[in-house]
N, C-alpha and C positions, 0 to 999 in steps of 0.2 A: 079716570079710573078711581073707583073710589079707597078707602085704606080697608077695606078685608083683601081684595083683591092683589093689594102689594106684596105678600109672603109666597102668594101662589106665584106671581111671574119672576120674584126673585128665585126661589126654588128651582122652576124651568130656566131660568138663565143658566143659573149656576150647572144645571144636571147636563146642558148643551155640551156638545163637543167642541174641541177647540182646533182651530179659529174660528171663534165665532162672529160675528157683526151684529149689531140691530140697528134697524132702521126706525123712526117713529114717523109713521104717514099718517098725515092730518092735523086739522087743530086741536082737535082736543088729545091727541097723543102727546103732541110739540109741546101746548101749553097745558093742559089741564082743562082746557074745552073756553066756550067764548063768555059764559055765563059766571065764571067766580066763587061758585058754591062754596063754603067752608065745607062741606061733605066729601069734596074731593081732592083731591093733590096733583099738586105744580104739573107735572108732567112727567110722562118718563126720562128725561133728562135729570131728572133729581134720585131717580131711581136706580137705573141702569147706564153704564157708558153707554153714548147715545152715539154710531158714528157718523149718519146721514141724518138732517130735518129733512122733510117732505111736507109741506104747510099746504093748506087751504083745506074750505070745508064744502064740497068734498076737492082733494087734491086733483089738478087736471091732470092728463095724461102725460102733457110735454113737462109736467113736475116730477111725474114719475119717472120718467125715463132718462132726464138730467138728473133725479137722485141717482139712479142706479148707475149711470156712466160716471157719475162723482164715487160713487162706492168702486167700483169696477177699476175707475184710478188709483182708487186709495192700497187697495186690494195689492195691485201690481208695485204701486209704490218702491 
């Protein structure tokens, strides 16, 4: 994501209802993409409490769906 775009989804976090969760699905969510640009930033982890990674580009299915049972535990926690 690059930094105009950081005021916008911090805004939308913040305006969310609570409890909220976010999830970052992907690489370039996780890390800030595979390429390193100085145009863009680390990732939403540096952004937002981040409470699932979901990695790979694009993320398989059985990634998504163990993010979402790792959330769903977290949840019930």
């Amino acid at each position: 994501m690059t930094p105009r775009r950081v005021p916008i989804i911090e805004r939308v976090f913040a305006e969310m209802a609570t409890p909220s969760w976010v999830v970052a699905y992907g690489n370039c969510a996780c890390s800030g993409g595979t390429y390193g640009k100085d145009s863009r930033d680390s990732g939403l982890g540096e952004i937002l409490p981040v409470d699932i990674f979901i990695p790979g580009c694009p993320p398989r299915s059985e990634a998504l769906v163990d993010g979402l049972a790792k959330l769903k535990r977290r949840i019930r926690g």
